[in-house]
C-alpha positions as CSV (number, residue, x, y, z in Angstrom):
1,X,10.3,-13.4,-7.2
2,X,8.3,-10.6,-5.5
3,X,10.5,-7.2,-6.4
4,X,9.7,-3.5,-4.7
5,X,11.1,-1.4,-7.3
6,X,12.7,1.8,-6.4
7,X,13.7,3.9,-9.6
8,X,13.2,7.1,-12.0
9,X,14.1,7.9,-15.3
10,X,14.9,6.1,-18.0
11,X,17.2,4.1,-16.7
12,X,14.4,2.9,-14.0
13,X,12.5,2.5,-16.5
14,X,14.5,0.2,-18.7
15,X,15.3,-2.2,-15.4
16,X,11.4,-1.8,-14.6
17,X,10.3,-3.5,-17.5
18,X,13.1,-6.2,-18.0
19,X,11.8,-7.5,-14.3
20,X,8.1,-7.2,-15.6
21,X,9.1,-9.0,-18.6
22,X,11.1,-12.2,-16.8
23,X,7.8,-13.1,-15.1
24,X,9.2,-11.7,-11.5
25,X,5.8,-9.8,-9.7
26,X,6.0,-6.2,-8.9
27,X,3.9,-5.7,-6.5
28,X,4.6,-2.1,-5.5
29,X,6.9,0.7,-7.4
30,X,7.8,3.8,-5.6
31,X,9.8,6.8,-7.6
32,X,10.5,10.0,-7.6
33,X,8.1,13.0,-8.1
34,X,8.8,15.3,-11.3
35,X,11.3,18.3,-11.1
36,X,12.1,21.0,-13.3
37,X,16.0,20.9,-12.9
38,X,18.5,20.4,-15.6
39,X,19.6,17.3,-15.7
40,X,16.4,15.7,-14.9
41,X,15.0,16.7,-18.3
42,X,16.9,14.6,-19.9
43,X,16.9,10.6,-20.3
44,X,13.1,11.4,-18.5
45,X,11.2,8.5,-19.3
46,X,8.6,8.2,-16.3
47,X,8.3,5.1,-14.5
48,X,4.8,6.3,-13.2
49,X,3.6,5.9,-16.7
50,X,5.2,2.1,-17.2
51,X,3.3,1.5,-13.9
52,X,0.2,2.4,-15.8
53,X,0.9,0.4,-18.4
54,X,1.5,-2.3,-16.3
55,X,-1.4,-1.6,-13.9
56,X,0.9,-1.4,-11.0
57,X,0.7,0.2,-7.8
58,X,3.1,2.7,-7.2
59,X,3.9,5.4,-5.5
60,X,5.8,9.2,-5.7
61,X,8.3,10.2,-3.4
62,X,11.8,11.7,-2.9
63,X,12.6,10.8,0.5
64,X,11.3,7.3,1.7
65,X,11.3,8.9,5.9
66,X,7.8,8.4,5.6
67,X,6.8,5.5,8.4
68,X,3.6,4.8,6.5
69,X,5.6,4.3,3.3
70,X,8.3,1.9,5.2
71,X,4.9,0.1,6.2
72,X,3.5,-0.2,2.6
73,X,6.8,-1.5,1.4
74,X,6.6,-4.3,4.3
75,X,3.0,-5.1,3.7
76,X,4.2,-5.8,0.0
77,X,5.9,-8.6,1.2
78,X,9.3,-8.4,-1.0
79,X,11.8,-11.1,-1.5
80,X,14.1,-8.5,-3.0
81,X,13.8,-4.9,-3.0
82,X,15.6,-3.2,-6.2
83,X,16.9,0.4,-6.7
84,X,17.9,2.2,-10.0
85,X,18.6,5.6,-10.1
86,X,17.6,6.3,-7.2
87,X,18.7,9.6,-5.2
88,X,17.9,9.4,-1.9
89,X,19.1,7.3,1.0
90,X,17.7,4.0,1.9
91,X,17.1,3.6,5.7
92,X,18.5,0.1,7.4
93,X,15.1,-0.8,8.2
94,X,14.1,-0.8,4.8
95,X,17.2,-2.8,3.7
96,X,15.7,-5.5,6.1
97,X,12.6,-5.7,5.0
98,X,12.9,-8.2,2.1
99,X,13.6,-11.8,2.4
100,X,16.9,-11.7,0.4
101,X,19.2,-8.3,0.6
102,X,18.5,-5.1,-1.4
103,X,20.0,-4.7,-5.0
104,X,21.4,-1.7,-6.7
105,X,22.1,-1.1,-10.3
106,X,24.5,1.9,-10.8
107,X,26.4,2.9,-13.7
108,X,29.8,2.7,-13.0
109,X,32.6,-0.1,-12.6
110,X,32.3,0.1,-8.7
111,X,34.6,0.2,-6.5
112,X,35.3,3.8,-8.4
113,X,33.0,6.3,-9.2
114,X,30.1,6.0,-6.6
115,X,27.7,8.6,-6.7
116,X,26.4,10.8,-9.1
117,X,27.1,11.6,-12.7
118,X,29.7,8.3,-12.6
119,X,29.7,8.8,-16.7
120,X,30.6,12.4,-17.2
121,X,33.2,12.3,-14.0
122,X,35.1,9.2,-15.6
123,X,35.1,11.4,-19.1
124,X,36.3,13.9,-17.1
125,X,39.0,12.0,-16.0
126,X,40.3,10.3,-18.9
127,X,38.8,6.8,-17.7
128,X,39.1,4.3,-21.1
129,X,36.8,2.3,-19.7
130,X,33.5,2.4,-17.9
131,X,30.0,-0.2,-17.1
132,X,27.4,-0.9,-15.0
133,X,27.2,-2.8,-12.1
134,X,24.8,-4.5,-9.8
135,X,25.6,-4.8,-6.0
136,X,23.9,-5.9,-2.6
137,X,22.7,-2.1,-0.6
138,X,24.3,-1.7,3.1
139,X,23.9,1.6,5.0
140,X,26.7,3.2,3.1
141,X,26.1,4.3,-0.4
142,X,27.2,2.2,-3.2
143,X,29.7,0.2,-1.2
144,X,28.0,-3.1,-1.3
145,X,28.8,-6.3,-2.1
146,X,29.2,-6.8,-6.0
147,X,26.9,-9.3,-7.8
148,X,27.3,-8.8,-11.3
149,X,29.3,-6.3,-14.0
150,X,29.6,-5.0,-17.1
151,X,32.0,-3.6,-19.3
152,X,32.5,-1.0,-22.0
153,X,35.5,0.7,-23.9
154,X,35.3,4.5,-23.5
155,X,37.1,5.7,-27.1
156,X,38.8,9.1,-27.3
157,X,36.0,10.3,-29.6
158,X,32.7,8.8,-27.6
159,X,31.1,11.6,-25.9
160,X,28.8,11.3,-22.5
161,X,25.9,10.7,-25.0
162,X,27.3,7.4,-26.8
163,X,28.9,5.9,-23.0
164,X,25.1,6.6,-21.8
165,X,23.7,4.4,-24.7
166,X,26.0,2.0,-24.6
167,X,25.4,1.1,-21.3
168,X,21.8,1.0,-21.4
169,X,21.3,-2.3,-22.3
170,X,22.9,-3.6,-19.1
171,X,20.2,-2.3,-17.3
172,X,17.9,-4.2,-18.9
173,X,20.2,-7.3,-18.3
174,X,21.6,-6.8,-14.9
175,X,18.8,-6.9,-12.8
176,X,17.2,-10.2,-14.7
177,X,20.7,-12.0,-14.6
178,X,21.2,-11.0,-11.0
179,X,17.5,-12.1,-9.7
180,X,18.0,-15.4,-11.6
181,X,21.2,-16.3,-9.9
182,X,19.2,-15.4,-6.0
183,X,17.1,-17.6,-7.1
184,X,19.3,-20.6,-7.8
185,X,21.3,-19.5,-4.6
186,X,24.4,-19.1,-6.9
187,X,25.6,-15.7,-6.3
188,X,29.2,-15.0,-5.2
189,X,29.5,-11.9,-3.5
190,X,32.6,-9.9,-4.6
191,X,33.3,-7.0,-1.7
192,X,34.8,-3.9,-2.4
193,X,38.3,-2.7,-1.9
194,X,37.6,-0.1,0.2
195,X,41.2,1.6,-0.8
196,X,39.6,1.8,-4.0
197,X,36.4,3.9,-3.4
198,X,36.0,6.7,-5.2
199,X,32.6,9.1,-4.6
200,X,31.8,11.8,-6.7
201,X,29.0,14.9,-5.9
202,X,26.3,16.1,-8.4
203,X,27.7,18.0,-11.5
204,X,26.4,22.0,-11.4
205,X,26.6,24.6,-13.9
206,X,30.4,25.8,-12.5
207,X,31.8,22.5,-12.5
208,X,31.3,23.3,-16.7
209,X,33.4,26.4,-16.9
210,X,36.4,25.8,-19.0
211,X,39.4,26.7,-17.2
212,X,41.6,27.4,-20.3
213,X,45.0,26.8,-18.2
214,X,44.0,23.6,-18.2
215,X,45.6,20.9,-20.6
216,X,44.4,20.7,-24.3
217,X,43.1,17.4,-23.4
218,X,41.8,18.1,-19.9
219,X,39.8,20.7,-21.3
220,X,38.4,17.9,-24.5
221,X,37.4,15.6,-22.0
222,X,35.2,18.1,-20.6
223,X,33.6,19.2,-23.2
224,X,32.7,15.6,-24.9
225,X,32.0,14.6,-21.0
226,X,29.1,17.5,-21.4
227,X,27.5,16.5,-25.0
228,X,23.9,17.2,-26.1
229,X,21.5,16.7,-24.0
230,X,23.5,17.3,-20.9
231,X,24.3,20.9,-19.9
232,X,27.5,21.8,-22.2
233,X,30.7,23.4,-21.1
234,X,31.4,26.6,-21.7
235,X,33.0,29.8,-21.8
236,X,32.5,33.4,-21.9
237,X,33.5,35.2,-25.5
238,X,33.2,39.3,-25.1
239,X,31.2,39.1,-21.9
240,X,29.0,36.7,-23.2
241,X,28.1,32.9,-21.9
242,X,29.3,31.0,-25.0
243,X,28.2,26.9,-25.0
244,X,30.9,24.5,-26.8
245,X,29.2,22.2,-28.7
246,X,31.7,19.7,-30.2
247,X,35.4,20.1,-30.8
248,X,38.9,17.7,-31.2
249,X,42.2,18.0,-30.3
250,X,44.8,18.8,-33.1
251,X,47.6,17.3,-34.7
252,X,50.3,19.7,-33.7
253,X,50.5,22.0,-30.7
254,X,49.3,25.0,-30.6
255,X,51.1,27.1,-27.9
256,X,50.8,30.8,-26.1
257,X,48.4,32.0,-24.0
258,X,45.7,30.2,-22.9
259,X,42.0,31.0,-24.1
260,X,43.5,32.8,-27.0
261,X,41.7,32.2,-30.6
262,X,44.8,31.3,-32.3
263,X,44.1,30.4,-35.9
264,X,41.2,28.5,-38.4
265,X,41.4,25.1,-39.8
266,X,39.1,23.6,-42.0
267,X,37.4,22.1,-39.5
268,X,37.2,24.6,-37.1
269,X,39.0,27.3,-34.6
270,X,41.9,26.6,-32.3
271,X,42.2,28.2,-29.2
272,X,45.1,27.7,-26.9
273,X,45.0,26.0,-23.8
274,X,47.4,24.6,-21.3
275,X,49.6,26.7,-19.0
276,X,51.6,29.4,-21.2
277,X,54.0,28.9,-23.7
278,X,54.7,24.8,-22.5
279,X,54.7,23.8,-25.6
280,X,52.9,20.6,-25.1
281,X,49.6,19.0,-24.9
282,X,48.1,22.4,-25.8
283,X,45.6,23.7,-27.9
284,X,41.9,22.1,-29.0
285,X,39.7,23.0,-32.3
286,X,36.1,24.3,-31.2
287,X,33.9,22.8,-34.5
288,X,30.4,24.6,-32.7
289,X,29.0,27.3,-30.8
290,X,25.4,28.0,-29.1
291,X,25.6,31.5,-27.7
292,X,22.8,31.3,-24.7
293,X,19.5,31.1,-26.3
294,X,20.7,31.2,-29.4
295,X,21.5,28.6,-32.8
296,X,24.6,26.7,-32.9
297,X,26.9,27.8,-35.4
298,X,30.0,26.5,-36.8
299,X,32.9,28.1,-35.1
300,X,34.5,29.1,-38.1
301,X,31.4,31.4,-39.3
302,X,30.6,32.5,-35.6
303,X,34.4,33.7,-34.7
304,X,35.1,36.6,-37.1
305,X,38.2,37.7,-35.6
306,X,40.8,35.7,-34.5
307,X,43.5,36.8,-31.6
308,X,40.7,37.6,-29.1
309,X,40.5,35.8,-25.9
310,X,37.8,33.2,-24.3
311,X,37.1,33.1,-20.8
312,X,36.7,37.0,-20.3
């Protein structure tokens, strides 16, 4: 089939490749220009250079409200347009264009978690499961049509990091399963329980701030939802910005007042968390630090004192 390939990243880049690989012609590529922002340094391999590789024609842009760009994608005559990771909105006109309807490969269990940063938000959340999923694009974002799915346990220990590589493979897969069945004309479009929809914004650096009256738990979830490379949570200690690197919940409750650096275990600090003196679900041991710009450190050697208080 002739795919126009929308994507960035290294998820792009995985989906790219798979397609080149199946025998399917690209005939034109169109991503996303370089930024300097947070999360795009990370998971950055550049789809400009697999078009290189590939010696295909392709093109840079963020927004596709370009009228010679809607032309270029028509003169390259698609049967099926395909878009992964890509953060812009996709025009009707351009949804018409190819001969069969636009595909999207996003990395959540859709109907929940459209949007952005679906793997850290269902971390957040406490989700024990997550996927990927491949759907037919309509004018609204992420609501169309499912064609394929898969699956994958989120464990209480996996971190954003682990949930982002074990999902990569099913970009690689996806997109080849998905063009296969257009071609055979054996898809069966699943719609989406619109009751269901859940969309989520962008993460920013606030939305990591450890709120230390939250849950024991709560606050776990965001810090393994935050794991190297993405941008950590944190807190302040003394005045200071202080990155949590790792940490685990205890065994036991540990109860008072929340952000207060209770006591040392061997394998690390606890501090207390939860609303004060609940006596459940409370408490979480930090194992490492990173003050800003500086090394991690175990939390054991970086907190001197105990009875001090995070978050001020």
């Amino acid at each position: 089939m002739r795919v126009v390939f929308l994507g960035f990243h290294t998820w792009g880049t995985v989906a790219l490749e798979s397609i080149i690989k199946a025998g399917h012609k690209v005939p034109l590529v169109i991503t996303h220009p370089e930024t300097a922002t947070e999360y795009d340094s990370i998971w950055n391999d550049s789809v400009a250079e697999l078009c290189q590789k590939y010696g295909i024609y392709f093109l840079e842009y963020f927004r596709l409200n370009n009228q010679d760009v809607v032309n270029t994608i028509r003169d390259a005559d698609p049967d099926i347009i395909i878009s992964c990771n890509w953060r812009t909105y996709l025009s009707p006109e351009i949804l018409k264009i190819p001969k069969y309807k636009s595909l999207n490969i996003h990395e959540a269990l859709l109907p929940k978690y459209g949007g952005f940063a679906p793997i850290s938000w269902a971390i957040i959340n406490g989700e024990t499961e997550t996927g990927v999923t491949i759907h037919f694009m309509d004018e609204d974002i992420d609501v169309g049509d499912i064609v394929l799915q898969e699956k994958v346990k989120i464990d209480l220990e996996d971190t954003a990091t682990d949930i982002y590589y074990k999902t990569l493979p099913f970009f690689a897969d996806l997109p080849v399963k998905a063009l296969d069945l257009i071609e055979k004309n054996r898809v069966i479009p699943k719609p989406q329980e619109r009751s269901e929809l859940t969309f989520f914004h962008k993460r920013y650096e606030r939305d990591n701030l450890i709120d230390w009256e939250k849950s024991g738990t709560d606050i776990y979830n965001l810090i393994r939802a935050q794991s190297d490379p993405y941008p950590n949570a944190y807190t302040y200690y003394r005045g200071q910005k202080l990155k949590i690197k790792s940490a685990s919940l205890p065994d036991i409750c540990y109860c008072g007042t929340p952000g207060r650096i209770f006591c040392r275990l061997p394998s690390g600090v606890v501090v207390v968390g939860g609303q004060v003196a609940k006596g459940a679900n409370q408490g979480i041991v930090i194992h490492h630090v990173q003050e800003e710009g500086g090394e991690i450190r175990e939390a054991n050697a970086y907190f001197e004192k105990l009875g001090d208080y995070l978050g001020e």
